[in-house]
N, C-alpha and C positions, 0 to 999 in steps of 0.2 A: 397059520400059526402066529403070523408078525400082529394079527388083530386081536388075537386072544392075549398076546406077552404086552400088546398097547395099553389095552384092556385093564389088563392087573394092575398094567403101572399105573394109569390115571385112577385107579381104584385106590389104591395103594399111598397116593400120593396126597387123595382127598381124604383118607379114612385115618391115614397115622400124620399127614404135618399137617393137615388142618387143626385137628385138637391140640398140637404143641404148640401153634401159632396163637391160637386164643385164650389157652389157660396160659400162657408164658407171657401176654399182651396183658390181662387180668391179674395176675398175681402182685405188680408192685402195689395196684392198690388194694389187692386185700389185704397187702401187708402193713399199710399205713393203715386201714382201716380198723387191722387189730391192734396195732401199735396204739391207735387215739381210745378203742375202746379196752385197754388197758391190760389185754392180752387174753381177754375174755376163751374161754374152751369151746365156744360154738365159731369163732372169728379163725383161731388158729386154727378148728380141724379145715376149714374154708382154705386155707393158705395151705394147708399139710396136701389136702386132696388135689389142688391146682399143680403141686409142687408132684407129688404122683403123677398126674394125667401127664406132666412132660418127661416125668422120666420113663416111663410105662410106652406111651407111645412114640419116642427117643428110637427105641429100642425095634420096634414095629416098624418105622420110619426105614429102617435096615432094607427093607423090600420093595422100596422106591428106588434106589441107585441100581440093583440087581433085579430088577425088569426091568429099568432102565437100560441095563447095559446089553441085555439079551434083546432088545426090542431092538436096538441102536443095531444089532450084531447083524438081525434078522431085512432089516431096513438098508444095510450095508452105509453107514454113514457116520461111522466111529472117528472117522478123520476127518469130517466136517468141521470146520471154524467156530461154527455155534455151536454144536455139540461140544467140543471142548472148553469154551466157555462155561457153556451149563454145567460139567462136571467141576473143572476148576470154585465155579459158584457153591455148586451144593458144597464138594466138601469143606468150603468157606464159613458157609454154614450148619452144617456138622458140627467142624472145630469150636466156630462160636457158642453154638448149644453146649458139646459138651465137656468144652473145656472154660469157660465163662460165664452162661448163664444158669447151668445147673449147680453148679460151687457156689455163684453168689446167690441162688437160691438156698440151699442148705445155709449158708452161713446169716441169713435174715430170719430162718425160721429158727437156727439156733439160738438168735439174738431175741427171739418173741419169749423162748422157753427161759430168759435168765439176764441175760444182757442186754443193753439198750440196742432199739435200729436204727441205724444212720440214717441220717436223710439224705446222704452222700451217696451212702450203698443203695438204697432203694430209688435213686433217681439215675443211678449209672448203669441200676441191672434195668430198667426202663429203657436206658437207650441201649444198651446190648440188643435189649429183645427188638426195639426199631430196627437195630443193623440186621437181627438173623431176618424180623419178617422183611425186609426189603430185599435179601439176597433171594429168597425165597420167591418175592415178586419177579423178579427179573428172570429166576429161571424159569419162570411160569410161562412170561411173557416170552423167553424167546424157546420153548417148548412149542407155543404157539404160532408166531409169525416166523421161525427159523426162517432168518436171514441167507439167502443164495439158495434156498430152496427152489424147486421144481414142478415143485405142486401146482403153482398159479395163484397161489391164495396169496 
C-alpha cells in the first residue's frame, strides 16, 4: 500500500504543481506582453487561460499534501525533522499561491480589461511566483535526499 499512496503522491505532485509552477512563472509576461500589445483579445485570452491553469490546478494540487500525509502515515515518519519541514514549506507555499499570487493575478488581468498594469505589480507578482517556485524546489529536494534518512541514499 505505502508504494501505491508514493505513487499518487509523486503523480499528483508532477500532474497538479508542475502546471501552476509554469503557467504562474509565464504569466508576468504574458501580461506585459498584452499590456505592450495594447490589450489585444488574442494576448489577454493567453493571460486569462494561464491565470485558469493556476487556479484549476491550485485546487488539484489539494492531493499532494493528502497522499502526502497518508504515505508519511504508512512510512511511519510524520515526526521526522524533514518531514516537518516539507510540510511547514508546502503550506508556505500554499499560502503564497493562494493568498498572493492569485489576487495579484486577477487584479493585472483586471487592470488589462480597463485599468492600466503596473510595472510594480507585474514585477512583485514575478517575484512572488520566484518565492512559491523555490519553496516548491526545496520540498522537492528534501522529499528526495531526506535528511537523517535510513535508506543509505
Amino acid at each position: 500500500m505505502t508504494k501505491f499512496l508514493l505513487s499518487v503522491h509523486v503523480l499528483a505532485a508532477i500532474v497538479a504543481v508542475g502546471p501552476v509552477t509554469v503557467a504562474a512563472s509565464m504569466f508576468p509576461a504574458a501580461v506585459r506582453r498584452a499590456h505592450a500589445a495594447g490589450a489585444d483579445p488574442a494576448s489577454v485570452a493567453d493571460v486569462r487561460l494561464l491565470h485558469r491553469v493556476c487556479r484549476v490546478y491550485s485546487v488539484v494540487g489539494l492531493a499532494v499534501p493528502v497522499f502526502g500525509f497518508a504515505t508519511a502515515s504508512s512510512l511511519r515518519v510524520l515526526g521526522d525533522a524533514w518531514l516537518i519541514v516539507s510540510i511547514v514549506l508546502t503550506a508556505a507555499a500554499a499560502g503564497v499561491l493562494a493568498l498572493l499570487v492569485l489576487p495579484a493575478q486577477e487584479r493585472l488581468l483586471a487592470g488589462l480589461d480597463g485599468a492600466s498594469t503596473s510595472r510594480d505589480a507585474t514585477a512583485r507578482l514575478a517575484m512572488l511566483t520566484g518565492v512559491f517556485n523555490l519553496l516548491w524546489a526545496v520540498v522537492t529536494v528534501l522529499m528526495i535526499v531526506r535528511p537523517g534518512s535510513t535508506t543509505g541514499v
